[in-house]
PDB file with one MODEL, atoms N, CA, C and O in Angstrom:
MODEL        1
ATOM      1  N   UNK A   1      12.220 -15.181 -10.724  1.00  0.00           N
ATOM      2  CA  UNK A   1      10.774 -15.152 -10.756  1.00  0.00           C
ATOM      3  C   UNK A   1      10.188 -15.562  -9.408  1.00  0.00           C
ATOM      4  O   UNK A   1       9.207 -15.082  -8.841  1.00  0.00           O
ATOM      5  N   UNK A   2      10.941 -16.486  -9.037  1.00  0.00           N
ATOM      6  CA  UNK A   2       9.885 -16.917  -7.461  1.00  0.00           C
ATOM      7  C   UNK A   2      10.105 -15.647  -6.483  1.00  0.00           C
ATOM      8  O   UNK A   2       9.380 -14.983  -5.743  1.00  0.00           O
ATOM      9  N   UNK A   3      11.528 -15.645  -6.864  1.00  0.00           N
ATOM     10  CA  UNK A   3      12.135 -14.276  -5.629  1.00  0.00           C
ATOM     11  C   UNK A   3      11.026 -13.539  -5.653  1.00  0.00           C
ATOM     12  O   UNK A   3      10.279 -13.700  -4.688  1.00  0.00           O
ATOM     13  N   UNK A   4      10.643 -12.651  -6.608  1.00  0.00           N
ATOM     14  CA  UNK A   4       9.678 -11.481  -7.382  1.00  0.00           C
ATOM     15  C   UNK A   4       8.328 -12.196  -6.416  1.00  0.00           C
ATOM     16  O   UNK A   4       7.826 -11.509  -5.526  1.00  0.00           O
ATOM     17  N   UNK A   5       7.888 -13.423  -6.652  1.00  0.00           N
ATOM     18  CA  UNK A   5       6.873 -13.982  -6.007  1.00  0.00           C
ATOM     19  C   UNK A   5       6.870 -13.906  -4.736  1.00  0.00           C
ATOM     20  O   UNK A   5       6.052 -13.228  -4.114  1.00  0.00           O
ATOM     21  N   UNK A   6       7.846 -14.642  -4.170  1.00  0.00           N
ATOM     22  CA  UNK A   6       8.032 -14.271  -2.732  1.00  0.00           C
ATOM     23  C   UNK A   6       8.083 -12.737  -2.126  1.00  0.00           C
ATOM     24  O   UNK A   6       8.240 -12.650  -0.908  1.00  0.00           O
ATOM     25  N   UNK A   7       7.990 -11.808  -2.712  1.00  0.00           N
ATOM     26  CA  UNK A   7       8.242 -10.543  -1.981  1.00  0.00           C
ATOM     27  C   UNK A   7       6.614  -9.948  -2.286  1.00  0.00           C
ATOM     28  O   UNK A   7       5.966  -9.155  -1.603  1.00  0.00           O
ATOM     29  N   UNK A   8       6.276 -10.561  -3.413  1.00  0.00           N
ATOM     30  CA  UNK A   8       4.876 -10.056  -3.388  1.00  0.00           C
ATOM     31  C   UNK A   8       3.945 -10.313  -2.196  1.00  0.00           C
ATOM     32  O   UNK A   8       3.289  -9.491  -1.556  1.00  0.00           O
ATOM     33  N   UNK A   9       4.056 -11.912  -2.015  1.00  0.00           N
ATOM     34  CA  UNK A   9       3.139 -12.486  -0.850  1.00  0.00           C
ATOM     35  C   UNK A   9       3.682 -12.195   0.788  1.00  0.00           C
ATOM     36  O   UNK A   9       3.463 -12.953   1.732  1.00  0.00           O
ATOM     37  N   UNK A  10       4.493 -10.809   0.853  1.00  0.00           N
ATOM     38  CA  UNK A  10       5.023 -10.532   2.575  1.00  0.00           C
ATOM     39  C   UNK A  10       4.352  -9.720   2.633  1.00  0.00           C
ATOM     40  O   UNK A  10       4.177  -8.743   1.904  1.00  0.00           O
ATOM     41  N   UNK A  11       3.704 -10.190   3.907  1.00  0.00           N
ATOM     42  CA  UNK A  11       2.905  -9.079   4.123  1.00  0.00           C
ATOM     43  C   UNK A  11       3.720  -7.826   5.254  1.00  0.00           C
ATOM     44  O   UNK A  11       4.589  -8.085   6.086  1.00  0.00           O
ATOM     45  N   UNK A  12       3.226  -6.710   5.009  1.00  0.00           N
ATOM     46  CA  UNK A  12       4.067  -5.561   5.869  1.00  0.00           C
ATOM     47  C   UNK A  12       3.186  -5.264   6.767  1.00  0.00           C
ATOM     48  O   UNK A  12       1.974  -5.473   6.823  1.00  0.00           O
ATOM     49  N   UNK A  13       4.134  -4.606   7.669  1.00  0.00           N
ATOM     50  CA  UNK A  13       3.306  -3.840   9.108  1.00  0.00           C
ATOM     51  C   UNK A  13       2.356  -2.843   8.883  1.00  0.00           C
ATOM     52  O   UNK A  13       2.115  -2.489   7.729  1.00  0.00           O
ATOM     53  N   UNK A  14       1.711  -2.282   9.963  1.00  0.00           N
ATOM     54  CA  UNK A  14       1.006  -1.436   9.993  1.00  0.00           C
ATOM     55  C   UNK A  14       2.477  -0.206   9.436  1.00  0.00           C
ATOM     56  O   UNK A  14       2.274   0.424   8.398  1.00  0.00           O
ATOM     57  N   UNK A  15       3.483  -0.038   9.996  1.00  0.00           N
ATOM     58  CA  UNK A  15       4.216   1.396   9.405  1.00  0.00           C
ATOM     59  C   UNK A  15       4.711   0.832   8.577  1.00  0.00           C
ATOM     60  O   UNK A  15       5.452   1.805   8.437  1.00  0.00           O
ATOM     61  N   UNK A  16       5.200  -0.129   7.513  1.00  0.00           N
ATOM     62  CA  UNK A  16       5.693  -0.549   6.675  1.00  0.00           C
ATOM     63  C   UNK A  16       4.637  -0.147   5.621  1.00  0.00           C
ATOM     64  O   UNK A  16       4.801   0.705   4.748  1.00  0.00           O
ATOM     65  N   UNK A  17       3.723  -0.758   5.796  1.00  0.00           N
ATOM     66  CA  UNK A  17       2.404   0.163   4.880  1.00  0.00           C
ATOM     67  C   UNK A  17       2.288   1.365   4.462  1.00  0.00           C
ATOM     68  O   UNK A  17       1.980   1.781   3.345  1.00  0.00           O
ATOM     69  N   UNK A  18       2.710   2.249   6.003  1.00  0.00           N
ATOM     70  CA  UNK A  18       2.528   3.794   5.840  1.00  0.00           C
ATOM     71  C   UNK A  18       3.708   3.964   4.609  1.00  0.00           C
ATOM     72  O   UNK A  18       3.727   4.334   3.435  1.00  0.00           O
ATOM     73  N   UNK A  19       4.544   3.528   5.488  1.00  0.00           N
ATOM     74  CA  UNK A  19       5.926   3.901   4.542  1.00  0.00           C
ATOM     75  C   UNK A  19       6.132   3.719   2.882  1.00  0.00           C
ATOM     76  O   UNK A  19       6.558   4.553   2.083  1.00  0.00           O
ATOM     77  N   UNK A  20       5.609   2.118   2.603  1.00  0.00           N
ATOM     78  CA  UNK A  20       4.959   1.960   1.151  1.00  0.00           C
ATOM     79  C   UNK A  20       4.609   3.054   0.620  1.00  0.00           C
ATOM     80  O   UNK A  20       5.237   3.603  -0.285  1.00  0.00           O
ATOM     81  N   UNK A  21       2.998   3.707   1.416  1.00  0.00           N
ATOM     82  CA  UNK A  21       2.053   4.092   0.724  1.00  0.00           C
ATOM     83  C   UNK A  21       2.544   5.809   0.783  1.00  0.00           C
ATOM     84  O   UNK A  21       2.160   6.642  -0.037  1.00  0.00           O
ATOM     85  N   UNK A  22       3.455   6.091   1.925  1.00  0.00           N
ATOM     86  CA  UNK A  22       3.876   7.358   2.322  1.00  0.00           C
ATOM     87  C   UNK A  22       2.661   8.502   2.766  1.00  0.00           C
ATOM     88  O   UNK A  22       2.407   9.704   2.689  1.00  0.00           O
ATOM     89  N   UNK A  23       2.297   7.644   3.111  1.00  0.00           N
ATOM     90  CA  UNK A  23       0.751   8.278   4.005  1.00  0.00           C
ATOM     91  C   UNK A  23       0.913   8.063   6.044  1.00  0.00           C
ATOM     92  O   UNK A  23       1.518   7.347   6.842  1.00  0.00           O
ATOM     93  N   UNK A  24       0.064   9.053   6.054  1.00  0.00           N
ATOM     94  CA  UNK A  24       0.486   8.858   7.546  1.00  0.00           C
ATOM     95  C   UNK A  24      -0.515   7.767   7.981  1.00  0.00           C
ATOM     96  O   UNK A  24      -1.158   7.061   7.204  1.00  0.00           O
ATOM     97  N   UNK A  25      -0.574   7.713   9.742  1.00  0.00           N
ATOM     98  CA  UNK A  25      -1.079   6.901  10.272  1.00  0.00           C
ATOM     99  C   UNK A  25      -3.118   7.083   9.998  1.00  0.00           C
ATOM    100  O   UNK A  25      -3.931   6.257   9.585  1.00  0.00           O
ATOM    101  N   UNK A  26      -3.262   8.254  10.370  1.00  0.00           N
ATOM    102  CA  UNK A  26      -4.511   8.437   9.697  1.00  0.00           C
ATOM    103  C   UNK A  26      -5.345   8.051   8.604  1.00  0.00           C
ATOM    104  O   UNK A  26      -6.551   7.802   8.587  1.00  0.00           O
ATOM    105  N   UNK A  27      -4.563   8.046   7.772  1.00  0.00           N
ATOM    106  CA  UNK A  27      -4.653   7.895   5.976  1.00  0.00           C
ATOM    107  C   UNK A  27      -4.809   6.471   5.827  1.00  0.00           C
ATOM    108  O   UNK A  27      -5.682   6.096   5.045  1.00  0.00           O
ATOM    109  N   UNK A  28      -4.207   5.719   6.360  1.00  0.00           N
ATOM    110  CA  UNK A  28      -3.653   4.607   6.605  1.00  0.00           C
ATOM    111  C   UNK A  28      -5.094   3.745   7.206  1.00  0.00           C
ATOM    112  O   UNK A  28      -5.478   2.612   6.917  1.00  0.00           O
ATOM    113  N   UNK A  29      -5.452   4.349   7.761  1.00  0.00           N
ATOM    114  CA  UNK A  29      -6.641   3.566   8.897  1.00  0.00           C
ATOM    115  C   UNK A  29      -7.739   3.823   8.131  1.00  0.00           C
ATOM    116  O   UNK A  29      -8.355   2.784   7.890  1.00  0.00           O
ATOM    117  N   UNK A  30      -8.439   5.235   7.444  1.00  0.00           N
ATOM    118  CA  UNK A  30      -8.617   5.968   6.772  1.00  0.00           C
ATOM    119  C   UNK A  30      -9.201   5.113   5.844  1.00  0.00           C
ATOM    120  O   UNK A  30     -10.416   4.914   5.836  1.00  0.00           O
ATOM    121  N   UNK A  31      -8.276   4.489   4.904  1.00  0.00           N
ATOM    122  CA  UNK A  31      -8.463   3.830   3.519  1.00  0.00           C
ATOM    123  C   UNK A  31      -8.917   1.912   4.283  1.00  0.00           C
ATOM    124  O   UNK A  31      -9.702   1.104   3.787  1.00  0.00           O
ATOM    125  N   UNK A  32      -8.251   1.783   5.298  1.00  0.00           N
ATOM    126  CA  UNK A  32      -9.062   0.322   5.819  1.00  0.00           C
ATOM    127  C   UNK A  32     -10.117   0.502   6.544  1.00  0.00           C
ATOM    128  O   UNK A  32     -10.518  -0.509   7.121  1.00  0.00           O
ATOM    129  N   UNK A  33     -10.946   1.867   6.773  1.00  0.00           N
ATOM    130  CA  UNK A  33     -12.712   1.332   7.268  1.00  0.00           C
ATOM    131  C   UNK A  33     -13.073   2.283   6.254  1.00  0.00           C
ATOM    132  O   UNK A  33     -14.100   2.860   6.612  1.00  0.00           O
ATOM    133  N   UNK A  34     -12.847   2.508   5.640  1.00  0.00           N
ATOM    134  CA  UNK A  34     -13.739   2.899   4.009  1.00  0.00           C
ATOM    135  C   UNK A  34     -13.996   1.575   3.099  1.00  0.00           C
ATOM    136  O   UNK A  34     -14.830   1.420   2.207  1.00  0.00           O
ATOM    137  N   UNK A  35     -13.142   0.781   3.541  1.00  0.00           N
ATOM    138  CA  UNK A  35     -12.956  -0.219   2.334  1.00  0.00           C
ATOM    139  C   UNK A  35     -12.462  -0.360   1.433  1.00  0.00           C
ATOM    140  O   UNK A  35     -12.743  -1.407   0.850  1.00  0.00           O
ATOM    141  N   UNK A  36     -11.299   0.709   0.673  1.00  0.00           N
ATOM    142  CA  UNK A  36     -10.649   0.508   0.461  1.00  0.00           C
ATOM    143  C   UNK A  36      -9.251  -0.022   0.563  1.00  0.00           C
ATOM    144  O   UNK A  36      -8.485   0.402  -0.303  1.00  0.00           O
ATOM    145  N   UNK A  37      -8.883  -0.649   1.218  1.00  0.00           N
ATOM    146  CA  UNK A  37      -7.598  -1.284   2.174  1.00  0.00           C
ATOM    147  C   UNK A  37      -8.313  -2.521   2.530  1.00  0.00           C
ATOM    148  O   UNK A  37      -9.395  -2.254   3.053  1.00  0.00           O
ATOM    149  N   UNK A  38      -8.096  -3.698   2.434  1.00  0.00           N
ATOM    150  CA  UNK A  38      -8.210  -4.509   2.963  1.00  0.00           C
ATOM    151  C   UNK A  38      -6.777  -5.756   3.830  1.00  0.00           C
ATOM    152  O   UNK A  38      -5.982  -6.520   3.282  1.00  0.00           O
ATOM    153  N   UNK A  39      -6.992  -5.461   5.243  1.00  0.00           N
ATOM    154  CA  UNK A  39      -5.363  -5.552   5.771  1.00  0.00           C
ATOM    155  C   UNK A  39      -6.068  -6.771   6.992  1.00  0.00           C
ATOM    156  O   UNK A  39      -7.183  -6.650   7.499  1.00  0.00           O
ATOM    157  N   UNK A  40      -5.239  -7.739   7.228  1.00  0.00           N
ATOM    158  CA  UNK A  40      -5.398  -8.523   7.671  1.00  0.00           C
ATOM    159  C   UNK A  40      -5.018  -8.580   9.732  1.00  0.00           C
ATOM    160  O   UNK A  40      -3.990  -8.113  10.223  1.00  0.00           O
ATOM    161  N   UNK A  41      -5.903  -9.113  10.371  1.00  0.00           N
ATOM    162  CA  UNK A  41      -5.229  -8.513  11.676  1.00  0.00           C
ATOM    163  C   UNK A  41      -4.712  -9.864  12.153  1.00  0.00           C
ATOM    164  O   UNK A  41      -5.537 -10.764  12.314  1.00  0.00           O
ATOM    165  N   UNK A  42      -3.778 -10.027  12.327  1.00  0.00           N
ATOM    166  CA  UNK A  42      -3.018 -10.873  12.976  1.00  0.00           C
ATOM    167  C   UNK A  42      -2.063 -11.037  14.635  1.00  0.00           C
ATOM    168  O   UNK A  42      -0.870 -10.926  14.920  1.00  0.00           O
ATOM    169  N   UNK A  43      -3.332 -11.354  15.452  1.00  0.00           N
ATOM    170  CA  UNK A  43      -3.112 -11.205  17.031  1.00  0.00           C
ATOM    171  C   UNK A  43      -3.472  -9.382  17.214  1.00  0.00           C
ATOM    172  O   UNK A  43      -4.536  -8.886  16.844  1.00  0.00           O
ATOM    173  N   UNK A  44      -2.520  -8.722  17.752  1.00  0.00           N
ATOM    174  CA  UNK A  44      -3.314  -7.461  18.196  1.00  0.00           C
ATOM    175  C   UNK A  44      -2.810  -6.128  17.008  1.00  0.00           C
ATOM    176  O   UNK A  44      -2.913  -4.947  17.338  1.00  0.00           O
ATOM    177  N   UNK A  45      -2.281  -6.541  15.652  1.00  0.00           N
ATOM    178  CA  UNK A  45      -1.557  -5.940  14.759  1.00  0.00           C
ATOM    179  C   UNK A  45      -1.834  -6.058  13.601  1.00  0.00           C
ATOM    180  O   UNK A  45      -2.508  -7.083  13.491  1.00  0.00           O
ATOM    181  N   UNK A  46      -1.662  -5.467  12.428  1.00  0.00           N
ATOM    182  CA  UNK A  46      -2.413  -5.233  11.319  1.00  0.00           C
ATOM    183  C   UNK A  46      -1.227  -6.066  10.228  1.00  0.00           C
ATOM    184  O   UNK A  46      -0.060  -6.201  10.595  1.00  0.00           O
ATOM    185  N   UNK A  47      -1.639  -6.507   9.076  1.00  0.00           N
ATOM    186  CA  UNK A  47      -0.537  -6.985   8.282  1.00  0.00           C
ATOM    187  C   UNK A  47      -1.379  -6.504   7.258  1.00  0.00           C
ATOM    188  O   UNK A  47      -2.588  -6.300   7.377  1.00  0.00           O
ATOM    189  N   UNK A  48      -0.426  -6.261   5.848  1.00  0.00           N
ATOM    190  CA  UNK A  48      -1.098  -6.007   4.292  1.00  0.00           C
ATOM    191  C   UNK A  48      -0.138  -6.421   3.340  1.00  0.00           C
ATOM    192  O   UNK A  48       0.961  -5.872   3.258  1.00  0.00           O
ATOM    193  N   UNK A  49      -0.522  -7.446   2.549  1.00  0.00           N
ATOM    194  CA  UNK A  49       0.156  -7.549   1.416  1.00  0.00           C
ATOM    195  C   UNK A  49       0.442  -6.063   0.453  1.00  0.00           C
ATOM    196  O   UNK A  49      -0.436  -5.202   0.411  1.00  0.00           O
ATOM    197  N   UNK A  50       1.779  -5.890  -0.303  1.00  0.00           N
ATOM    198  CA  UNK A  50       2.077  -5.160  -1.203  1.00  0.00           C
ATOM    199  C   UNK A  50       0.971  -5.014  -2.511  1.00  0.00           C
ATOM    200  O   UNK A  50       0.962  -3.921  -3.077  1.00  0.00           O
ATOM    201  N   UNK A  51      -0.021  -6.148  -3.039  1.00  0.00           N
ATOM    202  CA  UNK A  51      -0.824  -6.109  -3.840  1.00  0.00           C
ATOM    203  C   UNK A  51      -1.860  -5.312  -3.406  1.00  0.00           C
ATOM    204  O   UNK A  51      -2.222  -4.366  -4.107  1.00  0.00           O
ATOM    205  N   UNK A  52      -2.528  -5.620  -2.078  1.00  0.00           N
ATOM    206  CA  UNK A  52      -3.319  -5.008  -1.618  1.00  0.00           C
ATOM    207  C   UNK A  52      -3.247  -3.400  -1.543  1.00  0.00           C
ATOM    208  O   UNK A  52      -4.233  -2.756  -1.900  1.00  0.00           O
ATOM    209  N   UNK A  53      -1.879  -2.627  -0.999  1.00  0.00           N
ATOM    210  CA  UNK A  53      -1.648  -1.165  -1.331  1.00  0.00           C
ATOM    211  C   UNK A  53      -1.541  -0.898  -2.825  1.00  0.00           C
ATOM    212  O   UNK A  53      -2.364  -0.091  -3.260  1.00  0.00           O
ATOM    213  N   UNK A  54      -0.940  -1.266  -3.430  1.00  0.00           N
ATOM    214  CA  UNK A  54      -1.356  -1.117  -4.729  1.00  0.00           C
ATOM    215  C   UNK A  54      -2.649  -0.717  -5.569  1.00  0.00           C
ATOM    216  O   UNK A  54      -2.970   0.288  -6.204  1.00  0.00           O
ATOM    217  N   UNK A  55      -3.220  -1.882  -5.310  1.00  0.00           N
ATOM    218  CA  UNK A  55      -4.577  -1.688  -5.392  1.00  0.00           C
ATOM    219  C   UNK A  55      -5.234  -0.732  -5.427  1.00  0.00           C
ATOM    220  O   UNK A  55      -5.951  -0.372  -6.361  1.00  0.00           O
ATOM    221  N   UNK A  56      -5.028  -0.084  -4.170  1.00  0.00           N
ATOM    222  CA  UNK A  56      -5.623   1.088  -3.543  1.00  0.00           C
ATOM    223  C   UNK A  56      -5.001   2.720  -4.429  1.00  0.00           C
ATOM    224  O   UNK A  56      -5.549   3.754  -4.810  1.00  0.00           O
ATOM    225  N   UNK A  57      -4.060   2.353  -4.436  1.00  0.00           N
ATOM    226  CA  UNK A  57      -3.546   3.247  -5.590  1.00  0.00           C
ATOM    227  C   UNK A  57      -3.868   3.305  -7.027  1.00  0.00           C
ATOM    228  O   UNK A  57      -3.553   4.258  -7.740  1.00  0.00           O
ATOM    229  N   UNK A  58      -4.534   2.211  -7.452  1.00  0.00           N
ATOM    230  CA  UNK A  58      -4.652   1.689  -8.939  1.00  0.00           C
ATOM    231  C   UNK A  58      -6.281   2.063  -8.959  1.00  0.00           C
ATOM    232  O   UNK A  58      -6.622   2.307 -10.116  1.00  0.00           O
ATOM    233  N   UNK A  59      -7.413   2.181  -7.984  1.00  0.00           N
ATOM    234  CA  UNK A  59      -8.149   2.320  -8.068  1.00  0.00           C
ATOM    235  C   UNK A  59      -9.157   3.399  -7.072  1.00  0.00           C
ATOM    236  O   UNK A  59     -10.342   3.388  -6.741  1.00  0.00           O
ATOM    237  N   UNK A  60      -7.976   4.314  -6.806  1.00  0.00           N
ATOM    238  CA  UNK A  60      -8.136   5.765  -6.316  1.00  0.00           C
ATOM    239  C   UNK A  60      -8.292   6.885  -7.723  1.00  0.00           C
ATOM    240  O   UNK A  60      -7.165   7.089  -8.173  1.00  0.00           O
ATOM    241  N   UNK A  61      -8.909   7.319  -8.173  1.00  0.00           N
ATOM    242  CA  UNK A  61      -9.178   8.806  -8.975  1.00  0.00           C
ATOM    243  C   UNK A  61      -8.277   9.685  -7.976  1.00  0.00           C
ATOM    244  O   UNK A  61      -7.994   9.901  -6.798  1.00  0.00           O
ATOM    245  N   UNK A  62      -7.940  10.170  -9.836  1.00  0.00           N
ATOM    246  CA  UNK A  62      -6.659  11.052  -9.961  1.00  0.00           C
ATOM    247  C   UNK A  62      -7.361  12.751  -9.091  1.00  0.00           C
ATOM    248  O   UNK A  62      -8.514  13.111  -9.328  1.00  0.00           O
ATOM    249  N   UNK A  63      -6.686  13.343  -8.400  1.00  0.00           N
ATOM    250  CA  UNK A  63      -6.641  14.617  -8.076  1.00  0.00           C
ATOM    251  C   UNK A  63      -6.363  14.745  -6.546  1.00  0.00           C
ATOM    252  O   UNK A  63      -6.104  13.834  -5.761  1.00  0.00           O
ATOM    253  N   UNK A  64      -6.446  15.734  -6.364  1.00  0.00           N
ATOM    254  CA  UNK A  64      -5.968  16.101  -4.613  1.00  0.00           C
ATOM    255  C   UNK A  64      -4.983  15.011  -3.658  1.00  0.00           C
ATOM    256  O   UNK A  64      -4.067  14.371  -4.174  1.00  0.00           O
ATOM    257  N   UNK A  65      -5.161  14.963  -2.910  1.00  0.00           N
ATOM    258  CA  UNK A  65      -3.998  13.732  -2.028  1.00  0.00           C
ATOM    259  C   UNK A  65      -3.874  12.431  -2.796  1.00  0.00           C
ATOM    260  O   UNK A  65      -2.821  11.795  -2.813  1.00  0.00           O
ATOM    261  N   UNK A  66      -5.272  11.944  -3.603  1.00  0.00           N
ATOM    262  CA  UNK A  66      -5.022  10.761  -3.620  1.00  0.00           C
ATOM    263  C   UNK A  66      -4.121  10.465  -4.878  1.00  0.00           C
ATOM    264  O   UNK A  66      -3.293   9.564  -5.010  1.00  0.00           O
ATOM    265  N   UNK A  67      -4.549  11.612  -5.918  1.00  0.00           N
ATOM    266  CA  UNK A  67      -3.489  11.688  -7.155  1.00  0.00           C
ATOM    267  C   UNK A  67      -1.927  11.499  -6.810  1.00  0.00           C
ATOM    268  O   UNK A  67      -1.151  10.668  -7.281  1.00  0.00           O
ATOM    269  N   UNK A  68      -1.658  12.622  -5.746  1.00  0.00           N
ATOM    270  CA  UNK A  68      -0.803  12.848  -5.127  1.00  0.00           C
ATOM    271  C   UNK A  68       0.414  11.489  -4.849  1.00  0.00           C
ATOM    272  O   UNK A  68       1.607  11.352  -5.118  1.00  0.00           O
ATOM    273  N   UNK A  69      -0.739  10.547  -4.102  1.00  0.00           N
ATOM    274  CA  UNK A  69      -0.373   9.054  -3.792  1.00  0.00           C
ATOM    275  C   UNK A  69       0.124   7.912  -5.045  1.00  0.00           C
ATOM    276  O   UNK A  69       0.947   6.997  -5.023  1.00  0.00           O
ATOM    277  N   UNK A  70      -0.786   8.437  -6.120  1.00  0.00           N
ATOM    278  CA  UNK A  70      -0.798   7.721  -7.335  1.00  0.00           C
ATOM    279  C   UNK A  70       0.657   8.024  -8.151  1.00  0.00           C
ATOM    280  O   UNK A  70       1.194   7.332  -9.016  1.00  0.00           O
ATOM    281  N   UNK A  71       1.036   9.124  -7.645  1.00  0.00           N
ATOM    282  CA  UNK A  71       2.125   9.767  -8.508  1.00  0.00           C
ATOM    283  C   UNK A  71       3.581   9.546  -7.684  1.00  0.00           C
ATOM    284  O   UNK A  71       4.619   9.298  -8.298  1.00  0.00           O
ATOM    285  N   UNK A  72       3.544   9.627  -6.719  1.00  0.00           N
ATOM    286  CA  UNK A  72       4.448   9.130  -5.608  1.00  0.00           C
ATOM    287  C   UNK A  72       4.892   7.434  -5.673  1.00  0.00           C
ATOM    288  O   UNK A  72       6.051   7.045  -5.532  1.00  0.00           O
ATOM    289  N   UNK A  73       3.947   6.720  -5.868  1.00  0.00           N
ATOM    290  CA  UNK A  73       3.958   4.981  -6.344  1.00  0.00           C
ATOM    291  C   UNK A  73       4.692   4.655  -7.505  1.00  0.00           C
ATOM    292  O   UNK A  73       5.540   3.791  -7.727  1.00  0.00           O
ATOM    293  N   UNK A  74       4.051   5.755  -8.366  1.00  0.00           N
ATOM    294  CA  UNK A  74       4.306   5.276  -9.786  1.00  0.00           C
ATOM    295  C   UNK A  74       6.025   5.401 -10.039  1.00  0.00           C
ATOM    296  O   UNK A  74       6.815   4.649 -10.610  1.00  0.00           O
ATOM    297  N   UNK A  75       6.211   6.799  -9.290  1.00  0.00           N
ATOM    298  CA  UNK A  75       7.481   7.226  -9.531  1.00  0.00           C
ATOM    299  C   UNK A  75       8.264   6.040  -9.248  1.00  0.00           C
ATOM    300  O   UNK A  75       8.957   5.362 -10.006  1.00  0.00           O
ATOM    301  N   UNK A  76       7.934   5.878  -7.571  1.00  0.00           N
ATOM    302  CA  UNK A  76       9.032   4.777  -7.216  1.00  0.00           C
ATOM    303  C   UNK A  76       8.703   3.325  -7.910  1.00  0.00           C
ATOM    304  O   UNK A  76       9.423   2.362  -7.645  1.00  0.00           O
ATOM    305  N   UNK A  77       7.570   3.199  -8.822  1.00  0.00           N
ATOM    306  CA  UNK A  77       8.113   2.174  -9.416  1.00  0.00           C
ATOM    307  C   UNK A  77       9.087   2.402 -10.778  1.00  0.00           C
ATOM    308  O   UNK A  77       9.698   1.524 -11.388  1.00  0.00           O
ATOM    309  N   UNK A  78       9.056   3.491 -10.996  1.00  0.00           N
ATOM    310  CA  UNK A  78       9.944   3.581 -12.254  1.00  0.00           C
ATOM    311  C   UNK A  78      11.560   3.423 -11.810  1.00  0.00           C
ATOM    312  O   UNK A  78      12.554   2.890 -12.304  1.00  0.00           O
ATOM    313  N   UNK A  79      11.229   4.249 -10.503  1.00  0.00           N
ATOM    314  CA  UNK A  79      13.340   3.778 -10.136  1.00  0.00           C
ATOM    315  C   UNK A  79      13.508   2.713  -9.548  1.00  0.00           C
ATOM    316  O   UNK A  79      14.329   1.896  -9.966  1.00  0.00           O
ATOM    317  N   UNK A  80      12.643   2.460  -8.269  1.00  0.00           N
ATOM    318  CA  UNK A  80      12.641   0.921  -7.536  1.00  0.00           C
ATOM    319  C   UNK A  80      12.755  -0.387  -8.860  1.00  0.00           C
ATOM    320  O   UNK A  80      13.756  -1.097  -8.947  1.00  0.00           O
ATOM    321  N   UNK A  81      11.739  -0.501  -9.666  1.00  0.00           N
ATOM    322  CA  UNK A  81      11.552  -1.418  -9.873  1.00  0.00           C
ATOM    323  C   UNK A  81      11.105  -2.764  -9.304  1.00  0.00           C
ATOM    324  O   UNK A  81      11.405  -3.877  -9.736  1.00  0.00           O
ATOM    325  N   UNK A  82      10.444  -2.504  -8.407  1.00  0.00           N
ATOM    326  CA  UNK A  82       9.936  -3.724  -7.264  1.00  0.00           C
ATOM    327  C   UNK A  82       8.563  -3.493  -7.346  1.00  0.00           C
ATOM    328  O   UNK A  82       7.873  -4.197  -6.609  1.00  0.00           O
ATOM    329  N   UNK A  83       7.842  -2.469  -8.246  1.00  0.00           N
ATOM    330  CA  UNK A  83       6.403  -2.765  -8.002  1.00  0.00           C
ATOM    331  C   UNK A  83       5.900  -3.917  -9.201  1.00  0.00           C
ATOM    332  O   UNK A  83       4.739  -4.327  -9.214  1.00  0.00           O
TER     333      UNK A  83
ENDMDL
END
């Protein structure tokens, strides 16, 4: 259980994010000055908790890319098991 805890509260890079979210760099920047993304800057570099992408997935409407995103997450949480 803490393990599970501890991996929640790391925050990832700016491409660790992409990679999460499997969105490119655009998409990525995209969803943090819309306001949806909220990512923390730390010195000259971006950090985001795993809750925080989530999020963004959990409260994106279903259709076109963003469905797309929603369905891509979900999957890998069914085999990962780490979401």
């Amino acid at each position: 259980m803490l393990e599970h805890f501890a991996q929640e509260e790391t925050l990832l890079t700016f491409k660790e994010a992409m990679n999460f979210l499997r969105v490119s760099r655009s998409t990525l920047y995209r969803l943090m000055w819309s306001g949806q993304l909220h990512g923390h800057k730390v010195g000259s570099t971006w950090r985001f908790y795993k809750q925080d992408l989530r999020s963004v997935v959990a409260s994106t409407p279903l259709g076109g890319t963003a469905g797309r995103l929603t369905e891509r997450v979900a999957a890998l949480s069914s085999v990962r098991g780490d979401f």
